[in-house]
C-alpha positions in Angstrom: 56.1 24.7 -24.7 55.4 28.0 -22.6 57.6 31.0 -23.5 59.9 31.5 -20.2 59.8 35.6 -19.6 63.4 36.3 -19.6 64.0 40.5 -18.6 64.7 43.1 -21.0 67.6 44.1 -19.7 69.0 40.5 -19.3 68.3 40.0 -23.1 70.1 42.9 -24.0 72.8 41.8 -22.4 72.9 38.3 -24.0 72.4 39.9 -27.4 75.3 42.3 -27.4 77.0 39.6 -25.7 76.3 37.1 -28.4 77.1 39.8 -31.0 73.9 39.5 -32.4 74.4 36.6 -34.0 73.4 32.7 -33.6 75.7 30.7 -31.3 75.6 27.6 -33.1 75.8 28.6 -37.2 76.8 32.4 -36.8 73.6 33.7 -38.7 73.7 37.6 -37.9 70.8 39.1 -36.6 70.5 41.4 -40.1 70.3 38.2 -42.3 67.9 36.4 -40.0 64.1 36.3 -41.4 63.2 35.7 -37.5 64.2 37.3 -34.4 67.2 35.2 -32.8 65.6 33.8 -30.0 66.9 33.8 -26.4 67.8 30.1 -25.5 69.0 27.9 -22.0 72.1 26.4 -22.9 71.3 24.1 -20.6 67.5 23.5 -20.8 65.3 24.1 -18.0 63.9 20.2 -18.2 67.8 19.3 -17.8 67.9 21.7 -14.3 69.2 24.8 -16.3 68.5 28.3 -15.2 67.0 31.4 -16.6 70.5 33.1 -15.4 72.4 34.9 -17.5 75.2 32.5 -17.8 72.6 29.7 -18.9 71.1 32.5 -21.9 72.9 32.9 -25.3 71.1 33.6 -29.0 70.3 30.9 -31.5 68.5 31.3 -34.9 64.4 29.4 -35.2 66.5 26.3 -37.1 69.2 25.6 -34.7 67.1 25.7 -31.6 64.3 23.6 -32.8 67.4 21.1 -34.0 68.7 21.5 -30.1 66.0 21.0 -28.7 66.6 19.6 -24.9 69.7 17.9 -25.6 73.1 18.5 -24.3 74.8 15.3 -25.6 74.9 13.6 -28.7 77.0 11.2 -30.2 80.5 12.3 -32.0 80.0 10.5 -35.8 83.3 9.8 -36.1 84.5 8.4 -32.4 80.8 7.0 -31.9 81.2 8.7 -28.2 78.5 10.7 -26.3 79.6 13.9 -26.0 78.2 17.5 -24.9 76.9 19.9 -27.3 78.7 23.2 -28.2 78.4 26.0 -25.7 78.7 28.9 -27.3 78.5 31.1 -24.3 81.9 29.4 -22.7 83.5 27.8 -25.8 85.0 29.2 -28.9 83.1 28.9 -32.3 86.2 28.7 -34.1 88.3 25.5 -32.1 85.3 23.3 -32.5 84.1 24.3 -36.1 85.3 25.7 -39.6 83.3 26.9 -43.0 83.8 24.5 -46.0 86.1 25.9 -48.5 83.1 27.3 -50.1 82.4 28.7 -46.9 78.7 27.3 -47.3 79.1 24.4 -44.8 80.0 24.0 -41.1 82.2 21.5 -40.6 83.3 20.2 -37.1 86.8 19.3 -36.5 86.7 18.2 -32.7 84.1 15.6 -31.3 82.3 18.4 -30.0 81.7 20.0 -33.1 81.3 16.9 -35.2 77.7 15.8 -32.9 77.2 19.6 -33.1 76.9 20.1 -36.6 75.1 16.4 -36.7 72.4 17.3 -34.1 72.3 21.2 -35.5 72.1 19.8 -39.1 74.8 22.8 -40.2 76.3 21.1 -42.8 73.3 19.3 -44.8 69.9 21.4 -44.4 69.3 22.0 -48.1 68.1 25.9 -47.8 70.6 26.9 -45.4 72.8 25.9 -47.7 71.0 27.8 -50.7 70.8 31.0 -48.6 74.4 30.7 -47.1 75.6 30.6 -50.6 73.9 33.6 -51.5 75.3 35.3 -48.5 78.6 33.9 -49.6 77.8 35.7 -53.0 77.0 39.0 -51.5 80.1 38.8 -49.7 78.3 38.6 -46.7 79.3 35.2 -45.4 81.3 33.3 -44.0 81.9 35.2 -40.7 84.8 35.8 -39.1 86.2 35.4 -35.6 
């Protein structure tokens, strides 16, 4: 896939925006082995734009996960439903951290096919490193 050239200034924007942080699992620029990369919301092949409003961050793992979709199925309901967008939509209605604070855990049908799709809540060694974030008292985020 060919990188789209998004403008300095409009990434700037979506990073401070974004609070420097992925949209979908909350990993903070500073704990991130990779540079959070500027993703469409909507993707292009889907008719998104490379406008601002379509723009927001999203860690390596969570955008390869994502993809092009913008649906999945809820697991629980067995509906299609759209993805989490974290540029218009609150992290915190759609998802909570495990009581270990390890795990994201949807609690509406858009979060539960978000963290299916996203694989939040079962990726082995985002679970290993989000529990030594947890340990450093790094992690969970808050709101």
């Amino acid at each position: 896939m060919v990188r789209v050239y998004i403008p300095v200034a409009i990434e700037r924007s979506v990073r401070l925006v974004a609070r420097n942080r992925c949209g979908y699992c909350l990993t903070p620029q500073y704990l991130s082995p990779a540079i959070l990369q500027v993703e469409h919301i909507i993707p292009r092949c889907e008719g998104g734009t490379n406008d601002e409003g379509n723009l927001w961050l999203s860690c390596s793992r969570c955008n390869s996960f994502k993809g092009d979709r913008v649906s999945a199925i809820d697991p629980v309901t067995g509906m299609i439903v759209s993805l989490f967008n974290p540029r218009t939509q609150n992290w915190f209605e759609h998802f909570r951290w495990s009581e270990d604070g390890i795990r994201v855990i949807g609690h509406t049908p858009i979060g539960r096919a978000t963290v299916a799709v996203l694989h939040l809540d079962d990726d082995p060694i985002a679970l290993v490193v989000r529990g030594y974030w947890v340990m450093a008292g790094w992690h969970p985020p808050i709101e």
